[in-house]
Backbone of each chain as nested JSON, in Angstrom:
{
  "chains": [
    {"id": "A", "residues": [
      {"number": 1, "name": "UNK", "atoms": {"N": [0.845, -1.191, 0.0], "CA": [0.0, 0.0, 0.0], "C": [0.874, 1.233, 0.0]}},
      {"number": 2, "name": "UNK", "atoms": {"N": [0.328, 2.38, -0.84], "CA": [1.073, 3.128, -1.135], "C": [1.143, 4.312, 0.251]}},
      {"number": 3, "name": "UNK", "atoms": {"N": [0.382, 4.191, 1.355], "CA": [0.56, 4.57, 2.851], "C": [1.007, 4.034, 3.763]}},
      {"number": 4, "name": "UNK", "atoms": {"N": [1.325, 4.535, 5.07], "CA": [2.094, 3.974, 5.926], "C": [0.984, 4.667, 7.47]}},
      {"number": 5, "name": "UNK", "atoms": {"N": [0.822, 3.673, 7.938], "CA": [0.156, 3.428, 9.535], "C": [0.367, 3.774, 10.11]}},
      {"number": 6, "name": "UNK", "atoms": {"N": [0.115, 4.792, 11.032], "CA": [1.586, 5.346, 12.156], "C": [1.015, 4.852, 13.249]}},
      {"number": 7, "name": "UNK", "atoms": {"N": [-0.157, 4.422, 13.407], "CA": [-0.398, 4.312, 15.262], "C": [-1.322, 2.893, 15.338]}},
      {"number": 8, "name": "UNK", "atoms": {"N": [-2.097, 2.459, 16.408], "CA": [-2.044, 0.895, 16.372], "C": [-3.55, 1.909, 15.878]}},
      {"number": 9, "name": "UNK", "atoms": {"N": [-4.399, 0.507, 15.021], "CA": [-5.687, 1.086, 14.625], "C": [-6.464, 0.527, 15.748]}},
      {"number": 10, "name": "UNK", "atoms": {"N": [-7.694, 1.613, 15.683], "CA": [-8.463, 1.408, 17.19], "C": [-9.317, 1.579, 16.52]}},
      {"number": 11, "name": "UNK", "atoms": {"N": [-10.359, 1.047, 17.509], "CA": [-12.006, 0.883, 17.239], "C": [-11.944, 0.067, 15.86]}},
      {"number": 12, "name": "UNK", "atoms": {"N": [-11.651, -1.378, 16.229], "CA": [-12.012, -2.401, 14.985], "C": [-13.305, -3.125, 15.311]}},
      {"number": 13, "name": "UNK", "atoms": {"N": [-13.862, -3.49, 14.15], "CA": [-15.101, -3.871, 14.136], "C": [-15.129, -4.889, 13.457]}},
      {"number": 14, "name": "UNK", "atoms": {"N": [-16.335, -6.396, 13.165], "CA": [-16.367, -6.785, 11.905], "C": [-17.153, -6.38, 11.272]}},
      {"number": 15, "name": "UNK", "atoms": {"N": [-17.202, -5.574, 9.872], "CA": [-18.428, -5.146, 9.168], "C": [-18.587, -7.061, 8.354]}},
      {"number": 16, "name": "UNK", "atoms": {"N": [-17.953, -7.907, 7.79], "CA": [-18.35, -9.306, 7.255], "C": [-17.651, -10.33, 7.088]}},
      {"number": 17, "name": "UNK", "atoms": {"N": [-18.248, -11.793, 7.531], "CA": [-17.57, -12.188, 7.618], "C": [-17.819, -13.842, 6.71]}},
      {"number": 18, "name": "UNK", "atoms": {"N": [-17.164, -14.72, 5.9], "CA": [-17.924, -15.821, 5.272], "C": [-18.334, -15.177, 4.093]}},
      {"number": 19, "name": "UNK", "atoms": {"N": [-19.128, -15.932, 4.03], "CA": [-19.871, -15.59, 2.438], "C": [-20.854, -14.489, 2.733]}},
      {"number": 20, "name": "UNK", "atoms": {"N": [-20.501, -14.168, 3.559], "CA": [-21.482, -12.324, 3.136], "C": [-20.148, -11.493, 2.745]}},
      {"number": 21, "name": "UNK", "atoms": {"N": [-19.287, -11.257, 2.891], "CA": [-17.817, -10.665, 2.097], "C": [-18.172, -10.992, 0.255]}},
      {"number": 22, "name": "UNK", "atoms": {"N": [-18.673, -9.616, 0.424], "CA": [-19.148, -9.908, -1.806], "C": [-17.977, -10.39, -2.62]}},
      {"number": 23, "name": "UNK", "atoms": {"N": [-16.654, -10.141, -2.273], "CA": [-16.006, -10.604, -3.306], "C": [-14.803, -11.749, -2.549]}},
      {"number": 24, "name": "UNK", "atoms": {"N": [-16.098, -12.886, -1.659], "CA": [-15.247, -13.858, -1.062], "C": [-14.181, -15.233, -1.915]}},
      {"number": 25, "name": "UNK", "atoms": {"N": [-15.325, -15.214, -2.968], "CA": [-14.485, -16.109, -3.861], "C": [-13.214, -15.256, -4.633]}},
      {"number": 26, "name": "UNK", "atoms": {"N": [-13.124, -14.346, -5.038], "CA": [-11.86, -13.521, -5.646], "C": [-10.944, -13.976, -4.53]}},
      {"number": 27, "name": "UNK", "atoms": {"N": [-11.133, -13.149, -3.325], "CA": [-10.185, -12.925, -1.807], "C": [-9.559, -14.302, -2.12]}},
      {"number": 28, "name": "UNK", "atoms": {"N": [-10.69, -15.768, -1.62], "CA": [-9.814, -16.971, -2.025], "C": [-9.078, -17.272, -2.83]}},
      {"number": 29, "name": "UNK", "atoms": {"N": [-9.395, -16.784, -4.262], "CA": [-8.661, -17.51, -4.894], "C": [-7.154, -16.381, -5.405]}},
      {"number": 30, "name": "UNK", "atoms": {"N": [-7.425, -15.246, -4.567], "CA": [-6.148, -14.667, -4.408], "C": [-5.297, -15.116, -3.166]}},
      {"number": 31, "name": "UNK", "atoms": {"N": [-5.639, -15.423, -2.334], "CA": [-5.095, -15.18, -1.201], "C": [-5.219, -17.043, -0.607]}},
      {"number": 32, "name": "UNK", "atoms": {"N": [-6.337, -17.475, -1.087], "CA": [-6.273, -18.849, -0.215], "C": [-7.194, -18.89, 0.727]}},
      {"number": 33, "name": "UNK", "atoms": {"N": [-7.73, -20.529, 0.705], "CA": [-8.649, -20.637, 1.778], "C": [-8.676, -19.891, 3.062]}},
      {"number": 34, "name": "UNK", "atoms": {"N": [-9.784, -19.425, 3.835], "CA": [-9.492, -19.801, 4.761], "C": [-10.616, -18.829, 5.449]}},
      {"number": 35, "name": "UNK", "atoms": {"N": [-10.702, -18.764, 7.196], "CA": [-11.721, -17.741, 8.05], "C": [-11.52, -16.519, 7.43]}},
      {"number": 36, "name": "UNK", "atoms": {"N": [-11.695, -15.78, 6.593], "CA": [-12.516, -14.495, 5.932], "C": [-12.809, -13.557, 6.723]}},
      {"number": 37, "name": "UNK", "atoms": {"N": [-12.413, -12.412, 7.453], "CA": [-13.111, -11.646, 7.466], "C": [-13.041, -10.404, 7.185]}},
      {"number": 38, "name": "UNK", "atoms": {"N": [-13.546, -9.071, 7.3], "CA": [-13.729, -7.889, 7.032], "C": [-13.75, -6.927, 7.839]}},
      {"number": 39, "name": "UNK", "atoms": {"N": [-12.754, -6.444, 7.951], "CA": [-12.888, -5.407, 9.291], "C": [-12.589, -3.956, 9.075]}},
      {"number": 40, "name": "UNK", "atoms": {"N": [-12.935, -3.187, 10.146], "CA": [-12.887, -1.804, 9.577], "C": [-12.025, -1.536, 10.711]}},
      {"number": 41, "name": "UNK", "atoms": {"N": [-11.183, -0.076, 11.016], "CA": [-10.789, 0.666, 12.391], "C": [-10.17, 1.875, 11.478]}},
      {"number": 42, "name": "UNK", "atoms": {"N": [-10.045, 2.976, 13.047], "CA": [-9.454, 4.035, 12.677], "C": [-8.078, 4.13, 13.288]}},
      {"number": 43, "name": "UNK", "atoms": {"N": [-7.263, 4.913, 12.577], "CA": [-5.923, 5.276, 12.121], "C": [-5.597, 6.845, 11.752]}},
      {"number": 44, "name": "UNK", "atoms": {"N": [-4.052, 7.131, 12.514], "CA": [-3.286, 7.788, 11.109], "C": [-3.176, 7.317, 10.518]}},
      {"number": 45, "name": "UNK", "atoms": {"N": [-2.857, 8.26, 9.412], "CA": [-2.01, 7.439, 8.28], "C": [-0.783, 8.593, 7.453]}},
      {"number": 46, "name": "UNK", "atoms": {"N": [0.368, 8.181, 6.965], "CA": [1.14, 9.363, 6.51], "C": [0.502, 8.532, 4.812]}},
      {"number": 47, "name": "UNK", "atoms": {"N": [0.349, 9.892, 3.945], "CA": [0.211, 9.435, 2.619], "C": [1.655, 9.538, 1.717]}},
      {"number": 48, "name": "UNK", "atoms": {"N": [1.14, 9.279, 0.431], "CA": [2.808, 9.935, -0.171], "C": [3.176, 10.972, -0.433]}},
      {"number": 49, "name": "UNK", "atoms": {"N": [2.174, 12.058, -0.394], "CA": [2.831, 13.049, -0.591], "C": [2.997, 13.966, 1.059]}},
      {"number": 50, "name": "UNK", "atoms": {"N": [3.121, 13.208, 2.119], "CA": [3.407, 13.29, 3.535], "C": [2.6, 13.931, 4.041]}},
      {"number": 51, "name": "UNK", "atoms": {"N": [1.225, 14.268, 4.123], "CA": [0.542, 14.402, 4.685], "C": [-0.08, 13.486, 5.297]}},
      {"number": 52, "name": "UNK", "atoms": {"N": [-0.712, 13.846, 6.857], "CA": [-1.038, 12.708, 7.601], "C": [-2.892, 13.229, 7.638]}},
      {"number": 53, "name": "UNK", "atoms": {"N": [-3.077, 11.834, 7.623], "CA": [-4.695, 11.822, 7.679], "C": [-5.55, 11.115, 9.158]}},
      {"number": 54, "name": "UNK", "atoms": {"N": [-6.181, 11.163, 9.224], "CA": [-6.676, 10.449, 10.572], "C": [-8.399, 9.831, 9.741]}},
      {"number": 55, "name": "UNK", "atoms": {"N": [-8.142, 8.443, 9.496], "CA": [-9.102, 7.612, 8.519], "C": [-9.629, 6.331, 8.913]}},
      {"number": 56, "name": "UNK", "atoms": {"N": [-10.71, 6.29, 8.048], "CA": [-11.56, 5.094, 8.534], "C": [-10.717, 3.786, 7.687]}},
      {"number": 57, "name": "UNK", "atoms": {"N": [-10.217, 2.663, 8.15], "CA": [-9.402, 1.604, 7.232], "C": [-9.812, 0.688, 6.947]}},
      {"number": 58, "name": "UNK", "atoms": {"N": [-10.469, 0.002, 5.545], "CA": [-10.881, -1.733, 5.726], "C": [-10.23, -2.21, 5.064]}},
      {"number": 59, "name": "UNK", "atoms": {"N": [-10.056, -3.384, 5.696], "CA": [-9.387, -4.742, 5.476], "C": [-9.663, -5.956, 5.488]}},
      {"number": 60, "name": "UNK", "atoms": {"N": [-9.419, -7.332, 4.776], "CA": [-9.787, -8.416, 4.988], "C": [-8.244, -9.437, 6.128]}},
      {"number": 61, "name": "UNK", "atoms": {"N": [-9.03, -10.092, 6.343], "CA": [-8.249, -11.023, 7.284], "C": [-8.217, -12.344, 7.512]}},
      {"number": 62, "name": "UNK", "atoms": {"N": [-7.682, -13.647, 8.065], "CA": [-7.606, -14.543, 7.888], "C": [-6.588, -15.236, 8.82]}},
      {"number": 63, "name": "UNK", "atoms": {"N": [-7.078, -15.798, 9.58], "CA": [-5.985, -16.609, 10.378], "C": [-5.009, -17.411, 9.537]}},
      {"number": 64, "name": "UNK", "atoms": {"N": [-3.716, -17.289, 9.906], "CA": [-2.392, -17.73, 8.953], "C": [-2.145, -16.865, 7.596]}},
      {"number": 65, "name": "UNK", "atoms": {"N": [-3.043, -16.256, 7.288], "CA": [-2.89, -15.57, 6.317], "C": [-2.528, -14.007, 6.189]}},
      {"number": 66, "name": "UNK", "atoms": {"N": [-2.783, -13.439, 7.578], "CA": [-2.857, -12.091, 7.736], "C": [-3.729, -10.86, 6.942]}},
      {"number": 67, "name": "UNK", "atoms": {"N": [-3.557, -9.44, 7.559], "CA": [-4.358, -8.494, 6.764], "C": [-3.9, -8.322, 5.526]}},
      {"number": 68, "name": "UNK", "atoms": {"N": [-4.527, -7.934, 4.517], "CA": [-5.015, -7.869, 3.209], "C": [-5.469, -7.072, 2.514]}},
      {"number": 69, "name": "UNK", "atoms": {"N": [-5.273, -6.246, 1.638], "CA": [-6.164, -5.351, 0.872], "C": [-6.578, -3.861, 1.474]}},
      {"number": 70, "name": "UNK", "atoms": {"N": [-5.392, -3.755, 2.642], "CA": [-5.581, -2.199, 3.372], "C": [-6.04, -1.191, 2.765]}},
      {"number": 71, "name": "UNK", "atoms": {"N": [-7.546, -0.651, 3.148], "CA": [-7.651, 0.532, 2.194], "C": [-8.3, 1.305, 3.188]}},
      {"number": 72, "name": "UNK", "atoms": {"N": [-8.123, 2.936, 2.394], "CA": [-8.917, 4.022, 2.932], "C": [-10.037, 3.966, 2.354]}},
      {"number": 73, "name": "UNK", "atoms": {"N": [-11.516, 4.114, 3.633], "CA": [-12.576, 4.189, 3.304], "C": [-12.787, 5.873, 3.101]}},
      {"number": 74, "name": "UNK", "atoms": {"N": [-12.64, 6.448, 4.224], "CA": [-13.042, 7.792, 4.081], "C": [-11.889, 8.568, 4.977]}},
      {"number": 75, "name": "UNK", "atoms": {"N": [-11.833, 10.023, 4.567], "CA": [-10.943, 10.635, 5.959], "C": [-12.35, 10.778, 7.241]}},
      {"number": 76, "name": "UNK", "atoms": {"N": [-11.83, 11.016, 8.383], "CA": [-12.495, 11.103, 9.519], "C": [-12.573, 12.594, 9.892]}},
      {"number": 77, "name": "UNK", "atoms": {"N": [-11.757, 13.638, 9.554], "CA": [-11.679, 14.912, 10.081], "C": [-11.48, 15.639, 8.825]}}
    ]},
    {"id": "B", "residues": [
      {"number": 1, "name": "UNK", "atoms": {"N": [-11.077, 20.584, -18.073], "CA": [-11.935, 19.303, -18.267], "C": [-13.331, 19.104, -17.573]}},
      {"number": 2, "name": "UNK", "atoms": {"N": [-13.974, 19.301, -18.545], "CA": [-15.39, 18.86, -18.503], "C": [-15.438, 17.34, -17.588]}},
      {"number": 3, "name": "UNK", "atoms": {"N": [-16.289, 17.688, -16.306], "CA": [-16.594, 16.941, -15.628], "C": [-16.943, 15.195, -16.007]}},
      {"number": 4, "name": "UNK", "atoms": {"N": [-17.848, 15.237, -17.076], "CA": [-17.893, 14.087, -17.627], "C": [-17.173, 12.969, -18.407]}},
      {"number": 5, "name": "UNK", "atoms": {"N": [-16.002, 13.661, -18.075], "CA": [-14.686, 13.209, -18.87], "C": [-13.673, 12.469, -17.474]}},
      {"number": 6, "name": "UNK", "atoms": {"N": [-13.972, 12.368, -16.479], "CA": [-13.08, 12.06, -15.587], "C": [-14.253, 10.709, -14.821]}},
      {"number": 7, "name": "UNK", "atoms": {"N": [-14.334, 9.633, -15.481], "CA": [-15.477, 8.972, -14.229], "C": [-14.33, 7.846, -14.716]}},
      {"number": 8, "name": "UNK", "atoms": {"N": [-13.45, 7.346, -15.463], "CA": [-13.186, 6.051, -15.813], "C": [-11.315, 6.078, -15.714]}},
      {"number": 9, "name": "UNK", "atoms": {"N": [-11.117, 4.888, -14.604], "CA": [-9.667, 4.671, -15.186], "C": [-9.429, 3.207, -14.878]}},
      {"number": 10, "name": "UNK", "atoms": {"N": [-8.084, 3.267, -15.386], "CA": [-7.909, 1.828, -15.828], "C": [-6.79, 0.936, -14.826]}},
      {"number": 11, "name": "UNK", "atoms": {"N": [-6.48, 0.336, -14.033], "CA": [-5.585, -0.542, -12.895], "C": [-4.375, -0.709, -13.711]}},
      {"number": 12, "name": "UNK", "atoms": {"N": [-3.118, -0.013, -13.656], "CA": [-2.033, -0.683, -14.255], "C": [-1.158, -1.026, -13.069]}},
      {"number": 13, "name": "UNK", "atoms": {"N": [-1.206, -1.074, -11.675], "CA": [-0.476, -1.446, -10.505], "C": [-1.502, -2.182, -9.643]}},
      {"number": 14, "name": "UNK", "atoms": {"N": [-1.72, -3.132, -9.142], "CA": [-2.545, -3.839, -8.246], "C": [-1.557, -4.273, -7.195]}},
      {"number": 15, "name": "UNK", "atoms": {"N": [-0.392, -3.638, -6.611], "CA": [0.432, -4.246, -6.068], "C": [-0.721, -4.246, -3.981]}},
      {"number": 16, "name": "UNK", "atoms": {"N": [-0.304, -4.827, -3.609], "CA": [-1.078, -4.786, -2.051], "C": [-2.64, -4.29, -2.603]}},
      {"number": 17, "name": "UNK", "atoms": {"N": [-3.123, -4.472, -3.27], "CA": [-4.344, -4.84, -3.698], "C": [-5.014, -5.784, -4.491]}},
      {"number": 18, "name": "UNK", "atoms": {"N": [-4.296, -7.268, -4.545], "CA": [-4.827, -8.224, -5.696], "C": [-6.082, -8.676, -5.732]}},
      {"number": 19, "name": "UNK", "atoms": {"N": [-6.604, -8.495, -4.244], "CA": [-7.782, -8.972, -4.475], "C": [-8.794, -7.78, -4.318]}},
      {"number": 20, "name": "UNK", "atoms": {"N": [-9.284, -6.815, -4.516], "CA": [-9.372, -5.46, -4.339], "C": [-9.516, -5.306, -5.946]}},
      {"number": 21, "name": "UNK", "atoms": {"N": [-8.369, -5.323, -6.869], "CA": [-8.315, -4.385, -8.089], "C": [-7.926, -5.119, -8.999]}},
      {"number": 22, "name": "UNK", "atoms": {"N": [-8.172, -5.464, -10.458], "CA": [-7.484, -6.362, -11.313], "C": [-6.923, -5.358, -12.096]}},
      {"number": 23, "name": "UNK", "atoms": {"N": [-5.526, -5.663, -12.707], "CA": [-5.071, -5.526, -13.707], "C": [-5.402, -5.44, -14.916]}},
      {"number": 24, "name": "UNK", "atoms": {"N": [-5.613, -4.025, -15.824], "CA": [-5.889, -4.082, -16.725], "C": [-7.602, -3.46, -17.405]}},
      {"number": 25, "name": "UNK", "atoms": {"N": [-8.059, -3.909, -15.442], "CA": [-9.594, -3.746, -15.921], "C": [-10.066, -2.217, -15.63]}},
      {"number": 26, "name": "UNK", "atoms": {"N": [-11.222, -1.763, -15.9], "CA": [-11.703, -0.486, -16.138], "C": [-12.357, -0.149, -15.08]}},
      {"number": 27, "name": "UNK", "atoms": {"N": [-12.325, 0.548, -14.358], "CA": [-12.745, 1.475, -12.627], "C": [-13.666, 2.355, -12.848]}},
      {"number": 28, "name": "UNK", "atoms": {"N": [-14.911, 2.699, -12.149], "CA": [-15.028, 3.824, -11.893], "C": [-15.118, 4.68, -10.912]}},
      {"number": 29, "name": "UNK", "atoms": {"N": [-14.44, 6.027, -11.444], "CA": [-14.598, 7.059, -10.408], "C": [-15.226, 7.608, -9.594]}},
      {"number": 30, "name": "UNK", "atoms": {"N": [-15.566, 8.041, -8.27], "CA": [-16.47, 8.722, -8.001], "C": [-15.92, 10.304, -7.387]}},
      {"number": 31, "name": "UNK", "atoms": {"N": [-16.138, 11.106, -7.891], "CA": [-15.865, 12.628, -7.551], "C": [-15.246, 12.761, -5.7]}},
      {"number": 32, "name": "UNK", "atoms": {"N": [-14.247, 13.082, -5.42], "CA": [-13.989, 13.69, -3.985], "C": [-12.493, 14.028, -4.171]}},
      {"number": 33, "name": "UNK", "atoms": {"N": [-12.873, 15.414, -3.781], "CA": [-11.765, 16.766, -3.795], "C": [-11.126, 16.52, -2.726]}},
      {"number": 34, "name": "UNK", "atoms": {"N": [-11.584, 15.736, -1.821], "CA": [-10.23, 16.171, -0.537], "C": [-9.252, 14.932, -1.027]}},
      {"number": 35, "name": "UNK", "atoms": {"N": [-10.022, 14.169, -1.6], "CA": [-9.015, 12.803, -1.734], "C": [-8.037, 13.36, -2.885]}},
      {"number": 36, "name": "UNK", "atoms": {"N": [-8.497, 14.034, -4.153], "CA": [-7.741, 14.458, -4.952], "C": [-7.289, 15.266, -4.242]}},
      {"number": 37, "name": "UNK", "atoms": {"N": [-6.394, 15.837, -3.578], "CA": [-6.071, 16.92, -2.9], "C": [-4.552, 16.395, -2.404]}},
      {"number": 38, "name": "UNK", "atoms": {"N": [-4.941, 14.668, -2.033], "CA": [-3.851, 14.211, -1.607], "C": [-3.218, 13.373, -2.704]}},
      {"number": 39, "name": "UNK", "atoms": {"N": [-3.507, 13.194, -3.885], "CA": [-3.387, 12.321, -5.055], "C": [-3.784, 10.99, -4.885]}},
      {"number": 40, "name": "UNK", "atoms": {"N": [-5.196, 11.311, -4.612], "CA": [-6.001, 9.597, -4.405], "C": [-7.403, 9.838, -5.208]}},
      {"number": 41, "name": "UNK", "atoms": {"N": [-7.528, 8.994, -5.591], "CA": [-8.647, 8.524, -6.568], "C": [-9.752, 7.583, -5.605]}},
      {"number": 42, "name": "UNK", "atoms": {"N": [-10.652, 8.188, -5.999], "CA": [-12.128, 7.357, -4.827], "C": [-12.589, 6.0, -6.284]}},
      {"number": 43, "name": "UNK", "atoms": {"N": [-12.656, 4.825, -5.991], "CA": [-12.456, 4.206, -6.729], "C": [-13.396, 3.1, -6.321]}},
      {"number": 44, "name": "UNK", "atoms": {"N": [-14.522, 2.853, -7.022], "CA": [-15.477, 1.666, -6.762], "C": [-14.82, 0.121, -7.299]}},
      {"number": 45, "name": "UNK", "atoms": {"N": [-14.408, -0.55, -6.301], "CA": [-13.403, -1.867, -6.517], "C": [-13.976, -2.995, -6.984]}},
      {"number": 46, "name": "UNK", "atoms": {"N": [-13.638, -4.079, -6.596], "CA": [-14.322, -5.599, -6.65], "C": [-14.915, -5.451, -5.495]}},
      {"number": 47, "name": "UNK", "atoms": {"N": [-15.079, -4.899, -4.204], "CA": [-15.578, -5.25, -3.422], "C": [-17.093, -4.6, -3.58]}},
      {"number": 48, "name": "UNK", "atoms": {"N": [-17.011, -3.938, -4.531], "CA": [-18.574, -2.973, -5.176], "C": [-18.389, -1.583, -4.119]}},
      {"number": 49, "name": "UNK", "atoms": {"N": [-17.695, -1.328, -3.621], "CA": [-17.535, -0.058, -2.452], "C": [-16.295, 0.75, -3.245]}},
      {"number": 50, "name": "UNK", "atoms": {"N": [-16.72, 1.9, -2.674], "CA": [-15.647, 2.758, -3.368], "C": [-14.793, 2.961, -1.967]}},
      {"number": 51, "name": "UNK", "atoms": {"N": [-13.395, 2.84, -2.727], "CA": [-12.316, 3.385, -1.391], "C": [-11.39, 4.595, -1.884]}},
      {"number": 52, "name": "UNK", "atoms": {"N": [-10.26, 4.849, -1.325], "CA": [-9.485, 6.128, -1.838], "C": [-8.171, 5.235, -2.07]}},
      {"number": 53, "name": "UNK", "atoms": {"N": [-7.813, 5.184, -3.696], "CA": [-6.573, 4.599, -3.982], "C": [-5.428, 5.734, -4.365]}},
      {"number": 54, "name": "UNK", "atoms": {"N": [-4.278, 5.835, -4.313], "CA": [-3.035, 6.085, -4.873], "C": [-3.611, 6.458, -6.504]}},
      {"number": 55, "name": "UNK", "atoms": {"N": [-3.077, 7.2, -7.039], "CA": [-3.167, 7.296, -7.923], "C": [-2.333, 6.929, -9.386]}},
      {"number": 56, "name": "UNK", "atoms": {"N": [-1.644, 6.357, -8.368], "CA": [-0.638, 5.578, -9.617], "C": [-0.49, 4.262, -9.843]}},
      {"number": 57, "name": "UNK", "atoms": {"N": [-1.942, 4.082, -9.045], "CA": [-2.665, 2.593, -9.427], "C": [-3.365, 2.445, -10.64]}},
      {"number": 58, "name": "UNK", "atoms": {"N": [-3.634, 3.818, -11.125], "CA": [-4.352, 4.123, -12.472], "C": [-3.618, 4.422, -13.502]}},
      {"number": 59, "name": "UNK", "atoms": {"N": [-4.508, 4.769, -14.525], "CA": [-4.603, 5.471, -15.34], "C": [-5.774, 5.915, -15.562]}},
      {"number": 60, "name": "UNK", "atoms": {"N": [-5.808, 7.43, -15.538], "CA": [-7.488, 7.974, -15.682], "C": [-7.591, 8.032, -17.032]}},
      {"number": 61, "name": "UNK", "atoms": {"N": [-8.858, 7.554, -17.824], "CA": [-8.697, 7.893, -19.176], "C": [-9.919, 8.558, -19.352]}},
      {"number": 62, "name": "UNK", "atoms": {"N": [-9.879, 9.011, -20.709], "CA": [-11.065, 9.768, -21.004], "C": [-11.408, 8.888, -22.395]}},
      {"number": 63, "name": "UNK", "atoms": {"N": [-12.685, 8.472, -22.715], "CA": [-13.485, 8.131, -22.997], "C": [-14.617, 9.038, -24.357]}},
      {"number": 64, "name": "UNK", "atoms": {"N": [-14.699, 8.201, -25.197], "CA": [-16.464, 9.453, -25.873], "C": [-17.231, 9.186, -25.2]}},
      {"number": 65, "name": "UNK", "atoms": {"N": [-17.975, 10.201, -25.152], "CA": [-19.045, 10.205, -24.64], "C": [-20.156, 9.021, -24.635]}},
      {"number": 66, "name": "UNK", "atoms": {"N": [-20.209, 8.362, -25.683], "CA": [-21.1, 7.075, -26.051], "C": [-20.283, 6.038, -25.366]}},
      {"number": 67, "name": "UNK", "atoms": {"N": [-18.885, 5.634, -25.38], "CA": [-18.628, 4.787, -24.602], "C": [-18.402, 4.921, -23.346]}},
      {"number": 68, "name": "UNK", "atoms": {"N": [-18.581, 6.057, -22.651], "CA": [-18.949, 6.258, -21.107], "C": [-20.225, 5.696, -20.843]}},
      {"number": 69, "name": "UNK", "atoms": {"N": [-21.174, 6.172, -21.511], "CA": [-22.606, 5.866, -21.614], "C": [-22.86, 4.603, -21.074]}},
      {"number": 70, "name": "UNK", "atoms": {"N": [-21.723, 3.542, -22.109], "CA": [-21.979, 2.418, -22.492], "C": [-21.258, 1.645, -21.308]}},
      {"number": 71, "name": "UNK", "atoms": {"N": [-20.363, 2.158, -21.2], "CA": [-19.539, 1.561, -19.267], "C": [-20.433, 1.678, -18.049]}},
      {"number": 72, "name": "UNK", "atoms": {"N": [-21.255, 3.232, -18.131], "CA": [-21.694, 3.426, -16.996], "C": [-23.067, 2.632, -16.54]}},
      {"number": 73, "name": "UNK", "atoms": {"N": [-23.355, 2.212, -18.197], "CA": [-24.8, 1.729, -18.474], "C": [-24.499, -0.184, -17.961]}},
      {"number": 74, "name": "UNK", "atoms": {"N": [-22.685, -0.402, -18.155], "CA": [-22.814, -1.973, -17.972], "C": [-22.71, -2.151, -16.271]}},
      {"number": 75, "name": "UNK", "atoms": {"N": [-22.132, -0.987, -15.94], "CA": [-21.906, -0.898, -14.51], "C": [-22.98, -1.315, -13.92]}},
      {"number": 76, "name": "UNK", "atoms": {"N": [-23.986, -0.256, -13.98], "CA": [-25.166, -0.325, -13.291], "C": [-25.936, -1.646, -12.926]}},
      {"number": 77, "name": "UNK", "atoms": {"N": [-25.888, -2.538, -14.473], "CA": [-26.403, -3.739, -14.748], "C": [-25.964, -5.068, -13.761]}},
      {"number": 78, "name": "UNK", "atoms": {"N": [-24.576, -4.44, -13.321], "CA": [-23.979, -5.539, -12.798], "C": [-24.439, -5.766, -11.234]}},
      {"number": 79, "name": "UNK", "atoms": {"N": [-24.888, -7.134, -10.866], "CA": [-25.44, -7.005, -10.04], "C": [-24.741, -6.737, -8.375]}}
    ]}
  ]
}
């Protein structure tokens, strides 16, 4: 990802998890079987052109497999 | 540039996004100035949600008008 995390993300949630995740078969067959899920939290974040944002983050996840697909949903402020 | 000229670009980097963005395939945009502000593109993915990507995950292209039409018209369709 073309950002960098600066602080631990807080307030995680699961927004989905299984086959309610719409693009669960892609995720698999990128990433590999496995517990699926979808989570959201907030963060800094430094971007590339070094400005820091304070943002909502989702991600997919997976035991043995780790987070996945880090993205900015929205800025927060 | 006429507003209607900026809704479509195209994935030429999917790097930490493979399952998120394919290579090659055609995006669309959705309008937000603060994100352009930081050089990020609001970008409706595989996951059907729009997020804020890098912009050098793209290429924004511009399009005629009839084949915007015709993207925005297959978009919609898709369920």
């Amino acid at each position: 990802m073309r950002f960098e995390i600066l602080d631990q993300v807080e307030g995680i949630e699961v927004i989905a998890a299984g086959t309610s995740i719409r693009d669960l078969a892609y995720l698999e067959k990128t990433y590999g079987a496995g517990r699926w899920r979808k989570l959201k939290g907030r963060a800094h974040v430094r971007l590339p052109n070094g400005n820091i944002r304070w943002v909502e983050l989702h991600w997919y996840e997976a035991h043995g497999i780790g987070r996945k697909d880090i993205k900015i949903k929205r800025y927060l402020e | 540039m006429s507003e209607h000229k900026r809704h479509f670009a195209i994935c030429v980097d999917n790097s930490d996004y493979e399952a998120s963005l394919i290579l090659r395939k055609i995006y669309e945009i959705i309008p937000d100035e603060r994100g352009a502000g930081d050089d990020l593109l609001r970008i409706v993915d595989e996951s059907g949600e729009d997020y804020l990507y890098h912009k050098s995950h793209f290429i924004v292209v511009e399009f005629p008008a009839e084949v915007e039409h015709a993207l925005r018209s297959a978009q919609s369709a898709t369920p």
